[in-house]
GUFI-333717 format. One line per 8 residues: for each residue x, y, z of C-alpha. Coordinates in steps of 0.05 Angstrom, whole numbers. Example, Ala and Ser with C-alpha at 12.3 -4.5 7.8 and 13.67 -1.06 7.14 Angstrom:
! GUFI-333717
246:-90:156 ~ 273:-21:143 $
***
This chain:
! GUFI-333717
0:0:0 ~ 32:77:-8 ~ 20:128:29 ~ -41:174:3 ~ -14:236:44 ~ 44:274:36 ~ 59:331:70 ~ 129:381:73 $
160:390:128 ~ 142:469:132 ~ 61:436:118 ~ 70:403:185 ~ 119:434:237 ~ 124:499:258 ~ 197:511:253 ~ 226:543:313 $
293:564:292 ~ 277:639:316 ~ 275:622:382 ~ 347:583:389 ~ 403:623:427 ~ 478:606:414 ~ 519:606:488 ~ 602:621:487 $
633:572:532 ~ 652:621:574 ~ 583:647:584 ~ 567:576:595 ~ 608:564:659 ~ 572:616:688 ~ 512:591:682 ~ 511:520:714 $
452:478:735 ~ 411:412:720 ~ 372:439:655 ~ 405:410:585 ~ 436:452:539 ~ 431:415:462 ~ 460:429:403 ~ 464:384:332 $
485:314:368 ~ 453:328:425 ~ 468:352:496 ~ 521:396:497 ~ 522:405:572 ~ 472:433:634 ~ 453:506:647 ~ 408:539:695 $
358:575:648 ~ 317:553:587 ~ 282:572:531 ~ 235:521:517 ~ 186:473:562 ~ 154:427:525 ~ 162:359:477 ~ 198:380:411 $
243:351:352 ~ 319:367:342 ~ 347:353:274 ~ 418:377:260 ~ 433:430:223 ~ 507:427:212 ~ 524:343:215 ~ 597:353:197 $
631:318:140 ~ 576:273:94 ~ 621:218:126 ~ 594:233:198 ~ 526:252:169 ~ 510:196:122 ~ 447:193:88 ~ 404:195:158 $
390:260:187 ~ 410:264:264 ~ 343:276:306 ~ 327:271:365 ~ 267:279:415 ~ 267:333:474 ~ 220:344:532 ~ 214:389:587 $
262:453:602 ~ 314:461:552 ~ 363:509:526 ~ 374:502:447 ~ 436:531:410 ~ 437:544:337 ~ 462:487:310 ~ 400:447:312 $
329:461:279 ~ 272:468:323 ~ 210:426:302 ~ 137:422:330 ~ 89:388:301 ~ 22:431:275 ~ -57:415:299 ~ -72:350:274 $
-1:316:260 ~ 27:274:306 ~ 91:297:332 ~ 126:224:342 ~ 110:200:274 ~ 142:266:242 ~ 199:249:288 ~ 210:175:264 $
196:185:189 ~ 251:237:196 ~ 299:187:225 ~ 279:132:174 ~ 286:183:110 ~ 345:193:58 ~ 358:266:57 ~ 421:258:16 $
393:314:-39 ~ 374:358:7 ~ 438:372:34 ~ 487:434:28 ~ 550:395:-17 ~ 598:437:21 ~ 664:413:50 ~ 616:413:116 $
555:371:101 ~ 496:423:122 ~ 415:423:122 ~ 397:493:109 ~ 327:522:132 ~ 299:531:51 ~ 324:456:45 ~ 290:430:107 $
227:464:85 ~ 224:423:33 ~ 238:352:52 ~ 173:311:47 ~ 140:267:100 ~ 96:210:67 ~ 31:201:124 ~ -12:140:111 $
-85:142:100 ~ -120:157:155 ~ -100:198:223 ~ -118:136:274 ~ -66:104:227 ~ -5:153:249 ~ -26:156:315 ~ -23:82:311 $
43:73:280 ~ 79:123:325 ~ 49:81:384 ~ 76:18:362 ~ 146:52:344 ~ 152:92:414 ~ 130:23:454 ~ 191:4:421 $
232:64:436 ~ 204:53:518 ~ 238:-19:524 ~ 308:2:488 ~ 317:52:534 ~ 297:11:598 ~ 345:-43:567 ~ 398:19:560 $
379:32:633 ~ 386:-38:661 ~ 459:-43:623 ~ 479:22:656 ~ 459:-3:716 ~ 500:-70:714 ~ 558:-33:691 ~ 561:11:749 $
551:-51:795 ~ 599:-90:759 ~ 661:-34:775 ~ 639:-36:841 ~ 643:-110:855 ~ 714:-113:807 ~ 732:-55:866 ~ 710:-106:922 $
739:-163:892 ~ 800:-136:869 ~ 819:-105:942 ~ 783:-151:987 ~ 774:-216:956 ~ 735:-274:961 ~ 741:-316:1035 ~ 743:-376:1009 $
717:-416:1069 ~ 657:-369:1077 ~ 640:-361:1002 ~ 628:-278:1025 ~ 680:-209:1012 ~ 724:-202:1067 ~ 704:-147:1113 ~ 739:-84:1099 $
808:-64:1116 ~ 778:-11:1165 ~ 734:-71:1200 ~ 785:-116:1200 ~ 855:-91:1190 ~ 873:-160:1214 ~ 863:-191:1148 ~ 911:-145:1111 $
983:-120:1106 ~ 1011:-63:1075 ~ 1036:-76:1001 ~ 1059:-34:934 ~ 984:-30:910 ~ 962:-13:987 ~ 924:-52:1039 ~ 918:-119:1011 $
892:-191:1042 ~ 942:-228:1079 ~ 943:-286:1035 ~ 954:-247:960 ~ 1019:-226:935 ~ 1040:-180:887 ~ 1078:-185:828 ~ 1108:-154:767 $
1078:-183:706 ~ 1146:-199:677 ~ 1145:-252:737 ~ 1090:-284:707 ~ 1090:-280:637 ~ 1121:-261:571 ~ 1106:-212:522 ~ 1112:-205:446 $
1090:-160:395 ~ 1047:-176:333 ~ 1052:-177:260 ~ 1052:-118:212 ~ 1028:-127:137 ~ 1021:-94:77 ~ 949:-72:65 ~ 946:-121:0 $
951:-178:49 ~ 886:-168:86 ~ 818:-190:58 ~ 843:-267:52 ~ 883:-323:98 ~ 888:-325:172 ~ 850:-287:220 ~ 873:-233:244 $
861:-189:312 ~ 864:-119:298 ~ 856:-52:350 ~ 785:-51:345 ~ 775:-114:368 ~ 802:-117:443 ~ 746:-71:470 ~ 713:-133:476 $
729:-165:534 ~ 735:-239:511 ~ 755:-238:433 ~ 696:-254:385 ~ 725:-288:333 ~ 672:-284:288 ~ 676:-219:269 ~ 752:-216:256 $
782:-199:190 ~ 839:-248:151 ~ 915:-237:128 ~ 946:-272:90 ~ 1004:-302:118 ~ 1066:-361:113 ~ 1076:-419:163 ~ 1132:-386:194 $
1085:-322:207 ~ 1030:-366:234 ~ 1084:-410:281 ~ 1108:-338:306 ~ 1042:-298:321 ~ 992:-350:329 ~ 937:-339:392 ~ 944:-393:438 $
878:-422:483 ~ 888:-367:541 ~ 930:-315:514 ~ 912:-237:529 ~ 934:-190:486 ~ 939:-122:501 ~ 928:-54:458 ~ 995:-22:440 $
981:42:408 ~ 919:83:401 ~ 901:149:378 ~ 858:155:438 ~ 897:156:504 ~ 838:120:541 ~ 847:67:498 ~ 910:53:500 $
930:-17:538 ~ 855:-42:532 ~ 852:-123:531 ~ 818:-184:516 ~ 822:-251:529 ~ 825:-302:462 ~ 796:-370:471 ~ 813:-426:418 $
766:-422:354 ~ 787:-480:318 ~ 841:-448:267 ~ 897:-403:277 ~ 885:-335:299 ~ 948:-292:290 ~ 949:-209:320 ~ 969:-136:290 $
1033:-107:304 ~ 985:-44:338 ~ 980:-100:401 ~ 1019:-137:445 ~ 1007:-215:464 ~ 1015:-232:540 ~ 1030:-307:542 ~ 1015:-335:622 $
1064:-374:638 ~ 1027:-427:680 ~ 957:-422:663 ~ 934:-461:720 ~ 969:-422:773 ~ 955:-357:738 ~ 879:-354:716 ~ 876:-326:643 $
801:-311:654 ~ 820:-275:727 ~ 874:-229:702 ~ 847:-203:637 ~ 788:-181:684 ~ 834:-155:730 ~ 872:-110:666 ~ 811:-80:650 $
798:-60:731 ~ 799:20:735 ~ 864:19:776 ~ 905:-29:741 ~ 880:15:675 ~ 898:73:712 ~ 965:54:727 ~ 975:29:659 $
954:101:615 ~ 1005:131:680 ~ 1061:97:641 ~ 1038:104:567 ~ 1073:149:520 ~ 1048:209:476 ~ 1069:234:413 ~ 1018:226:356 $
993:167:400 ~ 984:139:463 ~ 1031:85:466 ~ 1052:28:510 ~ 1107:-16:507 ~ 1138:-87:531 ~ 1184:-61:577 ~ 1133:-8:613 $
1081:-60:609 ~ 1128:-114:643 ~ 1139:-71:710 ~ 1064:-57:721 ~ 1043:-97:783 ~ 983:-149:792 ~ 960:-185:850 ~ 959:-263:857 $
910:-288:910 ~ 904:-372:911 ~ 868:-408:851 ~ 815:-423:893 ~ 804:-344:906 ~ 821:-331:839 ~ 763:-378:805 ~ 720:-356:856 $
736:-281:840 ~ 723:-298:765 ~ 660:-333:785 ~ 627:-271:807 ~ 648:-232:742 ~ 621:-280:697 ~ 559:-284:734 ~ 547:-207:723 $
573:-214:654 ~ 525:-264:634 ~ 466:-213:655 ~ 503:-152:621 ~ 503:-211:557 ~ 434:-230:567 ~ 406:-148:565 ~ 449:-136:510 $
425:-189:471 ~ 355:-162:478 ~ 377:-93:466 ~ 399:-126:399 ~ 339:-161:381 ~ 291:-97:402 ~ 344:-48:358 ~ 319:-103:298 $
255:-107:317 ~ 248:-33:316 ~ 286:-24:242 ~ 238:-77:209 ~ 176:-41:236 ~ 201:19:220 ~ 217:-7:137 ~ 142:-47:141 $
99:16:174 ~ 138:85:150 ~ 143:61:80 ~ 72:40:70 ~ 86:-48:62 ~ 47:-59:118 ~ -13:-35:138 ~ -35:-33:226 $
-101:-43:240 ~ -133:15:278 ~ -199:-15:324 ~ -259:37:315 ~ -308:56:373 ~ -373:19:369 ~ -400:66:408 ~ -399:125:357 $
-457:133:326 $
***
């Protein structure tokens, strides 16, 4: 079925552009508070007046390069006190349009030709007048489709909640267990040094329980940087771990590209079943040293010369699963960017990375330590997995319902006359 109405955008928004007020950063310091400040990719920061109270549409104005902007205009919805600066338009939807619809036929449309072909993609005001919003039939139809589309909206952002939510728990527990442990006998944290300084002893990394130790890494494993290839050897051969993909914590080797690559390469920089391998340079100094853990996949898995493998060297003794959690704990990382290198990156190297200190509680402790993260993992897996399937969810209905291929059914009063 296609749509029978079609309206512009200047047919069915006011456009509110007259009322957004630019802010200087130094203005802006002056003016804190708890009401958002927005500007083309959203909030920009929190002020103490505002300029608008009510539900409205953002849509950039300037999106940056046609890279950054792609063919998808960046929107966004707004509600309550706000403050808007003027690099986003203002949109509110006229009598008899609804609002939400507008808002997600505007994130579902191409508005490649309506864009300034500057060296700065941009959506001027006589070009955003004219972009065209295709309505079905009848009005209990919109109302209907934006219903369904915001009931999705409602559960990915109470999965985005609940993920937030386990990820602040989770650096709180790696806090626990990473200064007081596990008690093995009791199953429970230790108390705290304060309620039972008993427990601990002084160490390098601080009050620590009686029973850990701490070490250099050198002590306990070896290092060895990866391998560095032309560009006309990817696409083909072995696969390959690149930067990108240590930010997840255990490495998905699904998703990894190939190299192509000899026997002697392969016998040189091939993963091994436990092996953690460590983030050597990045443009970014917070990523620098980020890890994951790679778990055999059933062929060879070789690594980019942009990371460095850590290689336990008794992987019974010395939990792979336990330490790269502990790598990725806020003070280890903190430690680690401490030693880093800048020039055009953040680096880290062998020899910096081989004096950073870990602890080493018992293997008992330490499965029980790695326990507890994987139990909290699996729920951070299991929300994100639905997060997933509601993001699809959401894109299908929005191809089937904006563009007309499927129709909703709306119910009609039997009561009206």
């Amino acid at each position: 079925m296609c749509s029978k109405r079609k309206y512009t955008i200047i047919e069915c928004c006011d456009i509110l552009n007259n009322l957004r007020i630019p802010i200087n950063d130094e203005i802006r310091q002056t003016m804190q508070g708890n009401i958002p400040y927005y500007g083309a990719n959203g909030v920009q920061g929190y002020i103490d007046k505002y300029i608008f109270d009510e539900d409205l549409i953002l849509l950039a104005e300037d999106g940056g390069n046609f890279e950054e902007y792609h063919t998808k205009p960046i929107a966004y919805k707004i509600s309550g006190k706000s403050w808007v600066n003027n690099h986003a338009h203002i949109l509110r939807a006229k009598q008899d349009f609804n609002q939400n619809y507008i808002f997600y036929s505007l994130v579902h449309k191409n508005i490649t030709k309506y864009l300034n072909s500057g060296t700065r993609s941009k959506l001027n005001r006589s070009e955003l007048e004219k972009i065209e919003i295709d309505f079905p039939e009848t009005k209990g139809e919109e109302d209907k489709i934006a219903d369904i589309l915001s009931t999705c909206d409602t559960a990915i952002e109470k999965t985005q909640a609940a993920i937030a939510k386990y990820k602040v728990i989770k650096q709180g527990m790696l806090h626990d267990l990473f200064t007081r442990g596990i008690d093995i006998q009791s199953g429970k944290f230790r108390p705290r040094y304060q309620e039972a300084p008993e427990l601990y002893k002084e160490s390098k990394l601080g009050w620590i329980p009686k029973e850990w130790e701490v070490l250099n890494l050198e002590k306990i494993g070896d290092f060895k940087n990866g391998i560095n290839k032309e560009k006309t050897a990817f696409g083909h051969g072995t696969l390959f771990v690149n930067i990108g993909d240590a930010y997840f914590e255990t490495l998905d080797c699904s998703v990894l590209n190939r190299v192509a690559t000899n026997t002697q390469e392969i016998q040189d920089y091939q993963l091994v079943h436990g092996d953690i391998i460590f983030v050597r340079s990045s443009v970014k100094p917070s990523g620098v040293g980020y890890n994951t853990v790679f778990y055999e996949c059933g062929e060879p898995v070789v690594f980019c010369g942009f990371m460095i493998r850590y290689r336990l060297h008794d992987k019974d003794e010395f939990l792979p699963t336990f330490y790269n959690s502990y790598f990725r704990f806020e003070d280890f990382r903190s430690r680690l960017i401490g030693v880093s290198t800048v020039s055009a990156n953040t680096n880290i190297n062998q020899v910096s990375l081989s004096k950073l200190l870990t602890i080493h509680p018992s293997k008992e402790e330490q499965h029980a330590i790695a326990e507890r993260i994987t139990s909290i993992d699996n729920n951070l897996q299991s929300e994100q997995s639905y997060l997933e399937k509601m993001q699809q969810i959401k894109k299908g209905l929005m191809e089937d319902l904006l563009s007309g291929k499927k129709r909703v059914r709306v119910e009609r009063n039997r009561n009206i006359k």
